[in-house]
KOLRO-314975 format. One record per residue (C-alpha): x, y, z; chain; residue in three letters. Coordinates in nm, 2 decimals, m for minus. Example, Ala and Ser with C-alpha at 12.3 -4.5 7.8 and 13.67 -1.06 7.14 Angstrom:
BEGIN
     px     py     pz chain res
   1.23  m0.45   0.78     A ALA
   1.37  m0.11   0.71     A SER
END
This chain:
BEGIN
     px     py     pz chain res
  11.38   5.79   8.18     A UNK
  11.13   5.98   8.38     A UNK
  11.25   6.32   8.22     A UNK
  11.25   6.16   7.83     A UNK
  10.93   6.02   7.86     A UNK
  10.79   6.38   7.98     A UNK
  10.94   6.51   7.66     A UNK
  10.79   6.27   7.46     A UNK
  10.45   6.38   7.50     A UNK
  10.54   6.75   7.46     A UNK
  10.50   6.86   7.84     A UNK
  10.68   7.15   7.90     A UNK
  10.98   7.20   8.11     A UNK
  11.03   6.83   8.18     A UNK
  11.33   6.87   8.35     A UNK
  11.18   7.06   8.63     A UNK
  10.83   6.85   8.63     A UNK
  11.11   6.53   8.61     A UNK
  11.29   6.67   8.93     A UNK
  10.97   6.75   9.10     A UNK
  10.85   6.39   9.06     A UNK
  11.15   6.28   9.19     A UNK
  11.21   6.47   9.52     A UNK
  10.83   6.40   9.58     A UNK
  10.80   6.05   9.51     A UNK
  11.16   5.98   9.73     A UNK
  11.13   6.26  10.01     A UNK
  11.48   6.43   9.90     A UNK
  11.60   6.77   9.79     A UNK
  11.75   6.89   9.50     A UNK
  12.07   6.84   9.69     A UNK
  12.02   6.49   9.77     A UNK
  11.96   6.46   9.38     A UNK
  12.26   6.59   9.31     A UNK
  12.49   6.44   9.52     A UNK
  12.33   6.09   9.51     A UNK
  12.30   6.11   9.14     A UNK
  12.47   5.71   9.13     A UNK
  12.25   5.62   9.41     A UNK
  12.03   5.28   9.34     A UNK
  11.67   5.32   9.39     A UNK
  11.49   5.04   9.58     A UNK
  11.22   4.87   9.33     A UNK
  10.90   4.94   9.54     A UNK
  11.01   5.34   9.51     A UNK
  11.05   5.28   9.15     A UNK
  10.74   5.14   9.09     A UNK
  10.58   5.49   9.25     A UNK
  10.78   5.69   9.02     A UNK
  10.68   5.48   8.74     A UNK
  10.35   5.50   8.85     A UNK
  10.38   5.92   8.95     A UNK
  10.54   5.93   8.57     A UNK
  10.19   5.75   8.38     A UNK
   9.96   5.98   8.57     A UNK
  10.17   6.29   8.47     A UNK
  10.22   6.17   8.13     A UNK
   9.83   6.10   8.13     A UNK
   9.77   6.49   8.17     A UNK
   9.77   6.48   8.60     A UNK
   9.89   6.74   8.77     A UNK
  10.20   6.69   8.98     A UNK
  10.01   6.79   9.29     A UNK
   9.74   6.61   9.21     A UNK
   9.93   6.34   9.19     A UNK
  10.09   6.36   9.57     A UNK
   9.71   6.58   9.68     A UNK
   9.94   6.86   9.80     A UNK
  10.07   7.26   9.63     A UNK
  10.21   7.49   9.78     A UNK
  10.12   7.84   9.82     A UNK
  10.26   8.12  10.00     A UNK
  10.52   7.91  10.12     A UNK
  10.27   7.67  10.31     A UNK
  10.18   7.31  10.21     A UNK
   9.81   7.31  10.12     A UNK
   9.60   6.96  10.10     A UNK
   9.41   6.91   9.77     A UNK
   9.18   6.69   9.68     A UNK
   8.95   6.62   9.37     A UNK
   8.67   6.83   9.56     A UNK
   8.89   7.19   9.58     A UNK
   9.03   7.38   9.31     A UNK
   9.43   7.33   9.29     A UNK
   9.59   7.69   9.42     A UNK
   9.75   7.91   9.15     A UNK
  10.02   8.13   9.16     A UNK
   9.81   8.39   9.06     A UNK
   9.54   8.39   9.37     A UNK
   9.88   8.50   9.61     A UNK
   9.77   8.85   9.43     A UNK
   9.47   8.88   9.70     A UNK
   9.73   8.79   9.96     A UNK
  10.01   9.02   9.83     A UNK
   9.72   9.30   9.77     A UNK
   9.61   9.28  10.15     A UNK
   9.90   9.28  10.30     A UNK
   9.99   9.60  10.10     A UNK
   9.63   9.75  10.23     A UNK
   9.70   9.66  10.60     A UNK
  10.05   9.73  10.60     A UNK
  10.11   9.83  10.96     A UNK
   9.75   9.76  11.09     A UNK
   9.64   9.44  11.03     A UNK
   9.25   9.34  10.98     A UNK
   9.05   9.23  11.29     A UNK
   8.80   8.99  11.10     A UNK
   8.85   8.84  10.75     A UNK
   8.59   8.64  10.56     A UNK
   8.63   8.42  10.25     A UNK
   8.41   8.36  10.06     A UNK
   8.41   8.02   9.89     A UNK
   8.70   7.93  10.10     A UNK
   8.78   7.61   9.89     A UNK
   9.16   7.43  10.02     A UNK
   9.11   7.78  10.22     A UNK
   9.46   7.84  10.12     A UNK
   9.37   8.29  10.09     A UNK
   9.27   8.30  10.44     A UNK
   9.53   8.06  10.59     A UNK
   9.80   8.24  10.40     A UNK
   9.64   8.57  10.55     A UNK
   9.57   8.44  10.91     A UNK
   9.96   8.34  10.91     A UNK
  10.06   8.70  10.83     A UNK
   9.87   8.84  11.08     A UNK
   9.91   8.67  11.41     A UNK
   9.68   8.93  11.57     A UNK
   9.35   8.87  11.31     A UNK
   9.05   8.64  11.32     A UNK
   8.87   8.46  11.02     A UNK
   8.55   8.29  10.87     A UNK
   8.58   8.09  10.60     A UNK
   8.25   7.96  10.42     A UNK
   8.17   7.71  10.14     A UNK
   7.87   7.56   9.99     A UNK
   8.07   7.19  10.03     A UNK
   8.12   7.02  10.38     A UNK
   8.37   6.80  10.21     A UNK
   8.56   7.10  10.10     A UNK
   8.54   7.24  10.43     A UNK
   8.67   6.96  10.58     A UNK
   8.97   7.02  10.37     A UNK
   9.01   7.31  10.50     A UNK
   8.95   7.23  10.79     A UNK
   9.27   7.01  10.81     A UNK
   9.44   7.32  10.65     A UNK
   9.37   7.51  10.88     A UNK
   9.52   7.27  11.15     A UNK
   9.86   7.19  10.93     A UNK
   9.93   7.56  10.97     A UNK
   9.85   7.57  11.30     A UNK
   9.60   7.89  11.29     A UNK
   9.28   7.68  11.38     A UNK
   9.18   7.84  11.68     A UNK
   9.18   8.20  11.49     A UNK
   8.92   8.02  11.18     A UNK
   8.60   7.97  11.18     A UNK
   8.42   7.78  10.93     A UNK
   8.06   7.82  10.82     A UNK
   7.87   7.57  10.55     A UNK
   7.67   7.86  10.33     A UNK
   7.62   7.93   9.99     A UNK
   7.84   8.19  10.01     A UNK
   7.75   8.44  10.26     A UNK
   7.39   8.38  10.27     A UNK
   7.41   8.26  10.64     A UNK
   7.63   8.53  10.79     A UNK
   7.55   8.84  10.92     A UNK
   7.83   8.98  11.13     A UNK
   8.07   9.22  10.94     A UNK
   8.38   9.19  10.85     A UNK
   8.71   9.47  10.81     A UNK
   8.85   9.25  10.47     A UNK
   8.65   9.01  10.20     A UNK
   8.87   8.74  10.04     A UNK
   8.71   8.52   9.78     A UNK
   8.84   8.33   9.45     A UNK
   8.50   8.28   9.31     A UNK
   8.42   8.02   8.99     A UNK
   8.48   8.29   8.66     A UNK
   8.50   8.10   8.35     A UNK
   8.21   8.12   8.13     A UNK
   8.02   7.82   8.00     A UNK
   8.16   7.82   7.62     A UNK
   8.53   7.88   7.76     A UNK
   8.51   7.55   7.96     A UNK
   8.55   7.24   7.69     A UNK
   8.85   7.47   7.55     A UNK
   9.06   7.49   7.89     A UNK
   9.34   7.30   7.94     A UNK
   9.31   6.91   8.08     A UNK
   9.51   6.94   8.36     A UNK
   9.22   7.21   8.46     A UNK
   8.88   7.08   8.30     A UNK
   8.98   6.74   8.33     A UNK
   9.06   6.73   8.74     A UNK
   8.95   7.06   8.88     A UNK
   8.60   7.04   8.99     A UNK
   8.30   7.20   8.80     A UNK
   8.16   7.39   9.08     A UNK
   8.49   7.60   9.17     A UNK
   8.56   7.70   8.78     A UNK
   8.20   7.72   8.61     A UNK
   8.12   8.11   8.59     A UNK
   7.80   8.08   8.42     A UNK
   7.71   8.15   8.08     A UNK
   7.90   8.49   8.09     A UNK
   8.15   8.42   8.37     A UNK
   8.01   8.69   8.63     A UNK
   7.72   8.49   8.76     A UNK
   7.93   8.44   9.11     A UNK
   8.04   8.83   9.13     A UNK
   7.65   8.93   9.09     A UNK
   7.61   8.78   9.45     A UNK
   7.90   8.85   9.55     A UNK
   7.92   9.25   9.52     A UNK
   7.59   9.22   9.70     A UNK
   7.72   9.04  10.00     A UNK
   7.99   9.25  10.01     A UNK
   7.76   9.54  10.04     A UNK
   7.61   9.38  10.36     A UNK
   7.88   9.25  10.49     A UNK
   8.18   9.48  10.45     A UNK
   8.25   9.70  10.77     A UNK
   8.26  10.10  10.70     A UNK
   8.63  10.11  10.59     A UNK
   8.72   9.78  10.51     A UNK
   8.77   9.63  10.13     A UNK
   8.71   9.32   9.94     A UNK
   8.94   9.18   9.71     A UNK
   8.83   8.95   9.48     A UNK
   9.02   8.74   9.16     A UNK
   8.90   8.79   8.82     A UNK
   8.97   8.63   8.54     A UNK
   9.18   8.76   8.22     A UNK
   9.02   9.03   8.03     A UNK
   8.72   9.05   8.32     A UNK
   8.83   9.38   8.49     A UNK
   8.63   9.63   8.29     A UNK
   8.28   9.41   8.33     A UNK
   8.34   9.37   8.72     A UNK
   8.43   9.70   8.76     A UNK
   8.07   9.80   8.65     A UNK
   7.89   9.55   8.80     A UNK
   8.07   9.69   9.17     A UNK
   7.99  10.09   9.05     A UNK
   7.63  10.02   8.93     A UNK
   7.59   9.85   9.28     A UNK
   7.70  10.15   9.46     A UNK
   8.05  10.03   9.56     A UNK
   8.34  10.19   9.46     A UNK
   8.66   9.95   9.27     A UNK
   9.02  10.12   9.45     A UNK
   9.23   9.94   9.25     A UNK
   9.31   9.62   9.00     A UNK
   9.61   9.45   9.11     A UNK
   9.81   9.33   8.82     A UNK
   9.94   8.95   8.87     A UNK
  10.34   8.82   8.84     A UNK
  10.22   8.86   8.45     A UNK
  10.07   9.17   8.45     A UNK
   9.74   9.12   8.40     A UNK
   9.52   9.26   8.62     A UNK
   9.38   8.97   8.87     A UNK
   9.22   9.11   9.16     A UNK
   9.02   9.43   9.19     A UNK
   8.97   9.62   9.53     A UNK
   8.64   9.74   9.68     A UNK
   8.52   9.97   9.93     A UNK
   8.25  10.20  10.00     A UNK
   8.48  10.51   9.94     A UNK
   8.55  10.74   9.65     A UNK
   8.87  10.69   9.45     A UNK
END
């Protein structure tokens, strides 16, 4: 049933999004599925699944549905104030750890820290570093906040209300930040499972999509220790016009990290030459 009405409205891969809705909605594994496949399901936990199945159906996103994805491994808390984690933003992580390996960062900041899923991923990595994480939202830091405490690194974070680094004047080794990037006309043409439960503020870019980079490159310039890098996410075909906004500021882009799809998603500043 749950997997025939999924394919009914043309979602793709209904099995998996069918099996996904059923381990979440009765707390079991795939295995359990498997090898209780005749097992009766009592009527209030059919009700949920009915329930999980209309939302989904409706265009929801599984973990909007339950308020939880994971990313990097680790359970993250969502709710309709923070942008849902993609696959694609474990490039920042995957990219820092390839630019520390061996010698992990002392401070991290993220900018913008929504579910704070970068720098919790990051802090769990490296048991050794310290982080701030800052947002414009006190609802979204309170998110999290309680991320933070899930993964058990929030002694090691700090978080700061600030539009985003406007408060803050220490420096920092490594930048993180996952800014807003789509442009105004892109927005009514994004899928619904984005425009339609994502929040405005974490995916509106301006009218050209780089009105969050322009303060960013300059924060980074203050901010970023001698030696250190940011690494910030950019959106598909954005890695030429970021890449000139960071050289005309006087910063220098090291690299753009390609994501699982090869497209380049993250580009790397520092104060250094190439």
């Amino acid at each position: 049933m749950t997997r025939d009405g999924l394919r009914a409205v043309g979602i793709d891969n209904a099995d998996l999004v069918a099996r996904d809705l059923l381990k979440r909605t009765l707390d079991v594994s795939d295995i359990d599925i498997v090898s209780n496949a005749e097992r009766e399901i009592y009527s209030g936990k059919v009700n949920e699944l009915k329930e999980s199945l209309k939302r989904r159906i409706g265009g929801e996103p599984v973990s909007r549905i339950f308020g939880e994805r994971e990313f990097w491994g680790i359970p993250f808390k969502i709710t309709q104030d923070v942008l849902d984690p993609r696959p694609d933003t474990e490039t920042i992580v995957d990219a820092a750890l390839r630019r520390f390996a061996g010698d992990s960062p002392a401070t991290i900041l993220d900018l913008g820290t929504g579910s704070g899923c970068i720098v919790i991923a990051l802090l769990k990595e490296w048991q050794r570093s310290y982080g701030v994480a800052s947002d414009i939202s006190e609802k979204v830091l309170a998110v999290a906040r309680e991320n933070a405490e899930r993964a058990e690194i929030g002694k090691r974070l700090e978080f700061i209300r600030a539009d985003w680094g406007d408060i803050i004047n220490e420096q920092f080794d490594l930048i993180v930040s996952n800014p807003p990037y789509i442009s105004n006309p892109e927005i009514p043409n994004l899928p619904p499972e984005v425009k339609n439960y994502d929040p405005i503020l974490a995916l509106d870019g301006g009218n050209d999509g780089l009105d969050c980079y322009r303060i960013i490159v300059r924060e980074i310039k203050r901010l970023l220790k001698p030696g250190g890098c940011a690494l910030l996410e950019i959106g598909f075909s954005q890695g030429e016009q970021v890449t000139r906004l960071v050289e005309d500021s006087g910063l220098s882009v090291m690299a753009l990290h390609p994501d699982i799809a090869g497209i380049p998603r993250v580009v790397e500043i520092s104060f250094g030459e190439k």
